[in-house]
C-alpha positions in Angstrom: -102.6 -88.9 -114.2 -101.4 -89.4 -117.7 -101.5 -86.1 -119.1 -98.2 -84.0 -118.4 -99.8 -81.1 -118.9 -102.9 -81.6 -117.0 -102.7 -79.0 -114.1 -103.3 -80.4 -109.9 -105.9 -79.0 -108.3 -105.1 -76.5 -105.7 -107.4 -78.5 -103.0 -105.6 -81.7 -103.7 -102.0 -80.2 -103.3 -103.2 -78.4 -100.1 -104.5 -82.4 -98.7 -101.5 -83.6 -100.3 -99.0 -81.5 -97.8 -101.6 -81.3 -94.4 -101.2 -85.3 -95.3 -97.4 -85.9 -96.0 -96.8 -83.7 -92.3 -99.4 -85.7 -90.8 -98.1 -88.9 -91.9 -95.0 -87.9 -90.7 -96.4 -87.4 -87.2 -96.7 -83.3 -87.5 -100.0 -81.7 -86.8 -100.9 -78.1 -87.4 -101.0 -77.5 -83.7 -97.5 -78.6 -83.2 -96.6 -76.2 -85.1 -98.5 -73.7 -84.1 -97.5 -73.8 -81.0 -93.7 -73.0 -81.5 -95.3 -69.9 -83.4 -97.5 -68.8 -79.5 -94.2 -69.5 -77.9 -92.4 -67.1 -79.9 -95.5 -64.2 -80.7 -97.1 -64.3 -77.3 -94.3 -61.5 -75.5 -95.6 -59.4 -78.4 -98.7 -59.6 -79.3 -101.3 -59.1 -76.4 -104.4 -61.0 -76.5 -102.8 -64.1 -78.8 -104.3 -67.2 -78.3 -103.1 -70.6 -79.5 -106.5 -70.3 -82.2 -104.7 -67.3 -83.9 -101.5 -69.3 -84.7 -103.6 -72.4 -85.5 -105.0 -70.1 -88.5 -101.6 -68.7 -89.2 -100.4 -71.5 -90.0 -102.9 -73.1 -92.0 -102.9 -69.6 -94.4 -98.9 -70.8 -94.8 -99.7 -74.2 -95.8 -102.0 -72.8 -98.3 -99.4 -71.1 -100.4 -97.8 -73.1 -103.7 -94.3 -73.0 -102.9 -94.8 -74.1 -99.3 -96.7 -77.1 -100.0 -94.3 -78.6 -103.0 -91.3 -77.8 -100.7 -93.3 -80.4 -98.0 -94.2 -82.9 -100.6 -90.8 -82.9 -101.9 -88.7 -82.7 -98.8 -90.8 -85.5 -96.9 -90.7 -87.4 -100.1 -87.1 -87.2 -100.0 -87.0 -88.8 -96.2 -89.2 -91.3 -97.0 -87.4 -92.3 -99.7 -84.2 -92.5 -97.3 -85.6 -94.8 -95.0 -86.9 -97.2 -97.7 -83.0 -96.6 -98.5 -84.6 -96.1 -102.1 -81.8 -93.0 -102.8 -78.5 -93.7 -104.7 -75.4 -93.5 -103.6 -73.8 -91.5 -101.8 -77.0 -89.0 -101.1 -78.8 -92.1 -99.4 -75.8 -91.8 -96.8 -75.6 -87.7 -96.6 -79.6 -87.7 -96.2 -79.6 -90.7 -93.9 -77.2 -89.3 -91.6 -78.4 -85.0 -91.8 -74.8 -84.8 -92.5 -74.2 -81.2 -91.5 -72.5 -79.7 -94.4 -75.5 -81.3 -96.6 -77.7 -77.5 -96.8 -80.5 -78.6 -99.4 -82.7 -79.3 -96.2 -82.2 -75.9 -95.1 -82.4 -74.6 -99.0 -85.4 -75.8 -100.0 -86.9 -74.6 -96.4 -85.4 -71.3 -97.5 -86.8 -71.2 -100.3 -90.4 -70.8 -99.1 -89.6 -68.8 -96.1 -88.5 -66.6 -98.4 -92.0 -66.0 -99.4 -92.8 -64.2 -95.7 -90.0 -61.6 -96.0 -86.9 -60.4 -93.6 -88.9 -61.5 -90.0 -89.8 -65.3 -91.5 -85.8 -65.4 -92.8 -84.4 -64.3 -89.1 -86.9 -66.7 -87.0 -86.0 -69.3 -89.6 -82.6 -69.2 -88.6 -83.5 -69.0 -85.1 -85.5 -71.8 -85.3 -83.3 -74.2 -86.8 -80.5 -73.4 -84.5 -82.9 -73.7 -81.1 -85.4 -76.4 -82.3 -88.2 -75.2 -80.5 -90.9 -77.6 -79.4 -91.4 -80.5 -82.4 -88.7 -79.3 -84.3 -86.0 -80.8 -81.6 -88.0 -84.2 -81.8 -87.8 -84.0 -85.6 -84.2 -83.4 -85.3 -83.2 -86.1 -83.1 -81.8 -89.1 -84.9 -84.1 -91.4 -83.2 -84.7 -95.2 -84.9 -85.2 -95.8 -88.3 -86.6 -92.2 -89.0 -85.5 -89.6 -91.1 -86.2 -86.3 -90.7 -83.5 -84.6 -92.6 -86.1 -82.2 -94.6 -88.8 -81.8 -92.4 -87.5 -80.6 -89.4 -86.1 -77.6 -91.6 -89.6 -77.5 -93.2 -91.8 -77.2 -89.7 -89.2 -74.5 -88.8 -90.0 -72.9 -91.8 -93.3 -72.9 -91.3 -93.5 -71.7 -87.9 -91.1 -69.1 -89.3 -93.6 -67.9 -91.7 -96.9 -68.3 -89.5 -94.6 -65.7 -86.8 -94.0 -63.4 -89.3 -97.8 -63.8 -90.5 -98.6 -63.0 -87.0 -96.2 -59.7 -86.9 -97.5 -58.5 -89.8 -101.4 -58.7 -88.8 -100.3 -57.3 -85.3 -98.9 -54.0 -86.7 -102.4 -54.1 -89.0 -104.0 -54.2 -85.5 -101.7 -51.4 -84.0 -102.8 -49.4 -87.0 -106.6 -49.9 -85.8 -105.9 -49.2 -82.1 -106.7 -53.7 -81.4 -104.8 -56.3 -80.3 -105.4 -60.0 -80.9 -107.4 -59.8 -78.3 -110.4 -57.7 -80.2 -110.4 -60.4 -83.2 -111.9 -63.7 -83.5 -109.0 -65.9 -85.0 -111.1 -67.2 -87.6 -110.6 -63.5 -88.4 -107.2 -63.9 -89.6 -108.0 -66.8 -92.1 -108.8 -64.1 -95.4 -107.9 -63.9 -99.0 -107.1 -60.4 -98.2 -103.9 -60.0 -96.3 -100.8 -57.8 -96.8 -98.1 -60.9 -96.5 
């Protein structure tokens, strides 16, 4: 588009992201199971489903998806070895005193409140599940942003799943009594 002030379409930015993970080799599943492993202890009556629409609710929200489309640009871009120097080398390598992988991830955890911010750290000092394969300096990938990014996600899908549990509590359910599809409304309280 020419227009600078013509507005993106919330349907295209939402294919735009589910596209730049997949592209990447990230599926929603993937993800969502990192978020069973870590819920399941709590939450009687999770299945895999109810993560699943967890986190496809996170990847509907703004500030997640621009964080992905940035933060996988970004590693594309450094292994085209398209970025100047020196941030082709510090993205290149994850050079661990780099942090804007971990700030932009931050930045939309943040949107999940305290529970997404603590698994997020968790997260990206375990690397549960795809995460460690993200992680992993493996070839001619780069990863540097998106394994922070599916952490932060999976962050944000737990805390997603916390929230709705103590909704349940309040109703005298579990996860068990509702449908996962349940969980995928306009109306929740994070």
């Amino acid at each position: 588009m020419d227009d600078k002030n013509s507005r993106v379409h919330s349907n295209d930015v939402t294919k735009a992201a589910k596209d730049a993970l997949e592209r990447r080799g990230v599926k929603i599943e993937d993800i969502a199971e990192i978020v069973y492993e870590m819920q399941k202890k709590y939450n009687d009556g999770l299945e895999l489903e109810h993560c699943i629409t967890s986190v496809s609710r996170v990847l509907r929200k703004r500030e997640v998806q621009h964080a992905v489309l940035v933060g996988v640009e970004l590693d594309e871009l450094a292994e085209k070895k398209m970025l100047s120097y020196p941030l082709q080398q510090i993205v290149e390598s994850d050079e661990g005193l780099f942090g804007v992988d971990e700030t932009l991830a931050l930045g939309s955890v943040l949107t999940y409140g305290s529970i997404a911010l603590t698994t997020y750290g968790h997260l990206d000092k375990e690397k549960i599940g795809i995460i460690k394969k993200l992680d992993t300096k493996a070839g001619e990938s780069v990863n540097t942003f998106l394994d922070d990014l599916v952490a932060s996600i999976a962050a944000s899908a737990a805390s997603r799943i916390a929230h709705n549990m103590r909704d349940l509590e309040e109703e005298g359910d579990t996860f068990a009594d509702v449908p996962p599809v349940a969980l995928d409304t306009d109306e929740e309280s994070i």
